[in-house]
C-alpha positions, 0 to 999 in steps of 0.5 A: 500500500505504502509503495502504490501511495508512493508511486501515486504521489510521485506520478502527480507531482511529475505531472502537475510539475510539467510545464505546460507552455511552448513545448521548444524544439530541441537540436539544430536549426537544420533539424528543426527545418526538417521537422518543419517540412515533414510536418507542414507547420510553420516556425516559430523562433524566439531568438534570444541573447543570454544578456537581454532581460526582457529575453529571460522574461518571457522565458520565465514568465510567458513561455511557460504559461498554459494559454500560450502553449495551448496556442502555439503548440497547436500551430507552429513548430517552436524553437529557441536559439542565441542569436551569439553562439553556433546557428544562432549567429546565421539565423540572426544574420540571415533574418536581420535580427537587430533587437531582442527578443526577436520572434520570427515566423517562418514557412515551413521551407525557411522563408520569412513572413512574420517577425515582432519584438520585445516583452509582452504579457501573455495576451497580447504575445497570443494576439500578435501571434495570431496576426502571424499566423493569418500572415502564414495562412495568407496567399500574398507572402511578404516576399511578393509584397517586396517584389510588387513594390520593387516592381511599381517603385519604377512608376511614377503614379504608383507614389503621386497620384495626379 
């Protein structure tokens, strides 16, 4: 009797100790681009430095929260990387990450679509992240917005209306 009282409280305390917020990808970013592509989900990333206060606020104090976790892990592939150590580095470059936290949104084959910044409380992190994910469900993708307005930069109506 003692050992299934045991076993019992060890059990709930394991599950009620779970965190349940973003469940993180673990592994490289090239891991977490195949995991994207086999699954069909976009990406998000929290791209953080290890000096950055409002960084290990949202880590402490958001991310773990169950109604953000509910959300995004329904949705989105997740992950977390150092914009100052190993693929951190190309990452931050790659999607000019020039402030942190930066959160990238990301399609399933790398291409960018949605990015925000700084600390937020949870409700208003889900609301600028269902903007991203209407931005991901959308068929016009930023990269076409950029490429119709390089196209119509040319023409002088486009800017002055005469």
């Amino acid at each position: 009797m003692k050992r299934t009282l045991l076993l019992f409280t060890s059990i709930l305390c394991s599950v009620l100790g779970f965190s349940q917020g973003i469940n993180f990808e673990k592994g490289t970013w090239k891991e977490v681009l195949e995991k994207a592509k086999l699954t069909n989900k976009p990406i998000f990333v929290d791209v953080y430095t290890t000096w950055c206060g409002p960084c290990k606020a949202m880590s402490k104090d958001v991310f773990p929260q169950e109604i953000v976790g509910n959300y995004l892990n329904d949705k989105f592939i997740s992950y977390q990387i150092d914009a100052e150590k190993g693929d951190g580095i190309e990452v931050a470059r790659l999607y000019t990450v020039t402030a942190y936290p930066t959160y990238l949104f990301l399609n399933p084959k790398g291409e960018f679509f949605y990015k925000f910044m700084g600390f937020m409380q949870a409700e208003t992190f889900i609301e600028k992240t269902k903007e991203a994910f209407s931005e991901y469900n959308d068929p016009k993708t930023i990269a076409d917005w950029d490429k119709e307005f390089l196209e119509k930069k040319k023409i002088r109506s486009f800017f002055w209306s005469t």
